[in-house]
Backbone bond lengths (Angstrom), bond angles and torsions (degrees), N, CA, C in turn:
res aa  C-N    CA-C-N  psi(-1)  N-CA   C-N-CA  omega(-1)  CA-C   N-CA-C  phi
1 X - - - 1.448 - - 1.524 109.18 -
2 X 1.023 109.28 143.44 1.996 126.91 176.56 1.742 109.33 -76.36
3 X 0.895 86.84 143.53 1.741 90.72 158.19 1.253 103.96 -27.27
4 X 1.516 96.56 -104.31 1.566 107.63 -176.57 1.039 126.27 -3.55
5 X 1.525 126.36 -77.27 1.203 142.41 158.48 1.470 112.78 -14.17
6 X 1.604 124.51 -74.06 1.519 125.46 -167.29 1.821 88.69 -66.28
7 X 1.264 120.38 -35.83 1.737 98.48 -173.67 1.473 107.14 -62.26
8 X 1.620 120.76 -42.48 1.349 97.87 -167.13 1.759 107.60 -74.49
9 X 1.400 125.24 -18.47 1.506 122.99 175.85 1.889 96.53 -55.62
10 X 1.053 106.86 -68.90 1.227 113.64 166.92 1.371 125.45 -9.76
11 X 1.391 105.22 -53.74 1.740 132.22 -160.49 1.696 90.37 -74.27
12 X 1.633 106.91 -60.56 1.398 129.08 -161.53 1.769 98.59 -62.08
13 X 1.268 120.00 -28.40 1.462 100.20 -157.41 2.137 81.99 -105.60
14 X 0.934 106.31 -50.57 1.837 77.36 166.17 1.420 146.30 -67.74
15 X 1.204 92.11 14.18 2.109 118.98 150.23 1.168 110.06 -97.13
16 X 1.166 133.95 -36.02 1.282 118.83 158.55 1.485 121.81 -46.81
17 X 1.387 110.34 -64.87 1.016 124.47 163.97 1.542 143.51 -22.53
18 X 1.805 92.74 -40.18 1.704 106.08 160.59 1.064 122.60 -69.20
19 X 1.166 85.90 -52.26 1.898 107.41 179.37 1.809 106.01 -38.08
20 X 1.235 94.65 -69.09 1.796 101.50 -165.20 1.508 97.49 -58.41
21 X 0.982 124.54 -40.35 1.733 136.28 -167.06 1.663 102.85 -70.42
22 X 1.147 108.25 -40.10 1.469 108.42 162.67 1.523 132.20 -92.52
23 X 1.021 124.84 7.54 1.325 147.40 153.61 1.341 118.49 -86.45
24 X 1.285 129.88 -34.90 1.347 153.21 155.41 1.555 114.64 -41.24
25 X 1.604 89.24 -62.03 1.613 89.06 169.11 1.257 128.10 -66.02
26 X 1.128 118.11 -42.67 1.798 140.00 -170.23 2.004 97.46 -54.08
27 X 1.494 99.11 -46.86 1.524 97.44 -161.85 1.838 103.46 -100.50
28 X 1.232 104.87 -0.49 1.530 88.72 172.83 1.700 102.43 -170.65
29 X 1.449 124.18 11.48 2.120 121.40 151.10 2.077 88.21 74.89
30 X 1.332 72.92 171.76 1.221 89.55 164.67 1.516 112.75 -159.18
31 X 1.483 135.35 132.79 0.977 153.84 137.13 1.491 129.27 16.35
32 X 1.185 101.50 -97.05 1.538 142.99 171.41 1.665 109.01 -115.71
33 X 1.501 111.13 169.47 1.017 125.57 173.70 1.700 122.98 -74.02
34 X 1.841 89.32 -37.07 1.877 88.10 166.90 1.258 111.79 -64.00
35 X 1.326 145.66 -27.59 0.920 146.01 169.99 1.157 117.75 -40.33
36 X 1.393 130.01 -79.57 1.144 146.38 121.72 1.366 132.54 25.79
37 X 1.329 102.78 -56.90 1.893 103.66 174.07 1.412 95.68 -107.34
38 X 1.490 131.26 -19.79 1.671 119.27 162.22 2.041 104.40 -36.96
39 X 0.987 86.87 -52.35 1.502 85.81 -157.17 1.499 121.29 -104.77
40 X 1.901 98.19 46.72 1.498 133.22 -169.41 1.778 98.57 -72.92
41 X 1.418 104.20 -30.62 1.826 108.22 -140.45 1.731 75.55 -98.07
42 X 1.070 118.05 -48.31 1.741 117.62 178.55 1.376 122.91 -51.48
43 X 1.208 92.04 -15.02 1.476 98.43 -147.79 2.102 92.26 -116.59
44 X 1.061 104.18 -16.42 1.835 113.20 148.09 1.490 125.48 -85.19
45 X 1.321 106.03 -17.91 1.619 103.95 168.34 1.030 110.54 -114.25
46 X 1.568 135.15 11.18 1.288 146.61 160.13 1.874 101.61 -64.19
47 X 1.424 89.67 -52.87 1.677 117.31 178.72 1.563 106.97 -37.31
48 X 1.400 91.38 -62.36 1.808 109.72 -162.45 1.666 114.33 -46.09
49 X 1.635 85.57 -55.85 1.412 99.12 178.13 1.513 121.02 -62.51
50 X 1.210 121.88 -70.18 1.685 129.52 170.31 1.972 93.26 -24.93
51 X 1.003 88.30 -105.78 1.567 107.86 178.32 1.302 116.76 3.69
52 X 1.557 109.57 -59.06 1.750 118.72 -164.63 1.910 94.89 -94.76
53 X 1.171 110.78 -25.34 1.075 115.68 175.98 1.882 107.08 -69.57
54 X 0.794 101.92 -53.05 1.759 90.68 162.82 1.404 136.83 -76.87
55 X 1.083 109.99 -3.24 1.470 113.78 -177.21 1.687 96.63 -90.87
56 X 1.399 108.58 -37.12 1.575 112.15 174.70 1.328 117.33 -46.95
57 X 1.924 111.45 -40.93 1.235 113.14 -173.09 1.469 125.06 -78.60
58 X 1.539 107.75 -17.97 1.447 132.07 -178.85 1.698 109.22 -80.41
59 X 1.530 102.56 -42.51 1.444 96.05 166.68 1.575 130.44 -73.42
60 X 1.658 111.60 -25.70 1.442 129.57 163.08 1.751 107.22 -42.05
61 X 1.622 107.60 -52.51 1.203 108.71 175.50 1.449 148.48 -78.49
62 X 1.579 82.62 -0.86 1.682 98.31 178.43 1.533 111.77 105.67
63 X 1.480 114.91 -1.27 1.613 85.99 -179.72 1.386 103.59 -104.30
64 X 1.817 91.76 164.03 1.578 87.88 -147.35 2.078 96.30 -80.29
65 X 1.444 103.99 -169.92 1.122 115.31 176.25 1.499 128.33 -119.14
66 X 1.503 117.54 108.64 0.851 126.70 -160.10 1.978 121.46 -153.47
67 X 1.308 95.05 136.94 1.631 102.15 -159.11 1.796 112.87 -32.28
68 X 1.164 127.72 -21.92 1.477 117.33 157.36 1.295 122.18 -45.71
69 X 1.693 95.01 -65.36 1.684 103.67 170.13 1.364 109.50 -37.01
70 X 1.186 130.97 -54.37 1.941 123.64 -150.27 1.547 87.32 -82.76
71 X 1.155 136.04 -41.47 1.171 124.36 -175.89 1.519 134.51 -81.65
72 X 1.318 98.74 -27.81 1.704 112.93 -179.77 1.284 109.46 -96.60
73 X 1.552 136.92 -10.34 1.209 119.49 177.43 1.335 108.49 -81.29
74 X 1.155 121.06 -56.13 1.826 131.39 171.82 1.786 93.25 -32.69
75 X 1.224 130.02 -55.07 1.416 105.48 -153.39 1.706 85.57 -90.66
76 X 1.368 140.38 -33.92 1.597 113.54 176.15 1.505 104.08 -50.48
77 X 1.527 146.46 -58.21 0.746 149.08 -152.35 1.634 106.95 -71.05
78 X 1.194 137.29 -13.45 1.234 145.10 -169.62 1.815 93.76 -98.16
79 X 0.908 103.34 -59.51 1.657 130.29 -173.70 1.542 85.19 -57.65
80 X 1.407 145.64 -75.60 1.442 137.78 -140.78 1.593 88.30 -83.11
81 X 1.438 114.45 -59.14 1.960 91.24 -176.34 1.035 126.61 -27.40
82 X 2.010 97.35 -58.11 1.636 96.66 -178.91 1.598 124.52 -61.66
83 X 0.986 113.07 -22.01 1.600 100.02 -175.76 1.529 90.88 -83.76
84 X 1.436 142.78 -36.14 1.153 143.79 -151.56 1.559 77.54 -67.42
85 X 1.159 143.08 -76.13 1.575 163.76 -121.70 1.521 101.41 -89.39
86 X 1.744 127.77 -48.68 1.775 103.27 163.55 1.308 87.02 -95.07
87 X 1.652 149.87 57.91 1.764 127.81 124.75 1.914 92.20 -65.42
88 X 1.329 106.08 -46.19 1.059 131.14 -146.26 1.700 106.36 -61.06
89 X 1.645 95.51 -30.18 2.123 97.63 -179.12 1.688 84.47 99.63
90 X 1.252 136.88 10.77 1.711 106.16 155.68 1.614 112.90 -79.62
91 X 1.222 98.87 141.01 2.016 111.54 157.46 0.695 125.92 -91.76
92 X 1.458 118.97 160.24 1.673 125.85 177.80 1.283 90.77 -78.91
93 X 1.087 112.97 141.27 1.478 141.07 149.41 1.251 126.63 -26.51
94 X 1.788 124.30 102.41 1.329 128.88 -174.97 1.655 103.51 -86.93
95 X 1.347 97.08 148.02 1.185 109.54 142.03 1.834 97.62 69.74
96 X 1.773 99.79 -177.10 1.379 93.93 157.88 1.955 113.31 -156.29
């Protein structure tokens, strides 16, 4: 594998990463900040699933697949929790 290559895996798995981390918050806040990075590794396979789980449904439906898709859904989906999550009255995380 190239550079390039491991940066964009790289790129791809810390969108996951938002994603689940912001879904995380939306469905259950966090505390503190240890809190927070406790539930870093959950919160990437929180990612995995949502994520691949919709792209399945988008391809079920016909749209096609293409590098916007892999990249822009993870960050709408990071982006809509969070706003979904302070509509909702969660905080960022004080303290630690």
């Amino acid at each position: 594998m190239t550079a390039h290559s491991l940066a964009g895996l790289a790129g791809l798995n810390a969108l996951y990463l938002a994603a689940g981390a912001a879904f995380l918050w939306l469905v259950r806040g966090a505390a503190n900040w240890i809190d927070a990075v406790r539930f870093l590794g959950l919160a990437y396979v929180v990612g995995v699933v949502v994520t691949g789980s919709l792209w399945t449904l988008l391809l079920i439906v016909g749209v096609s697949f293409s590098l916007g898709l892999v990249i822009g859904l993870p960050i709408a989906l990071a982006a809509g929790f969070a706003i979904v999550a302070r509509l909702r009255g969660r905080s960022v995380p004080r303290g630690g």
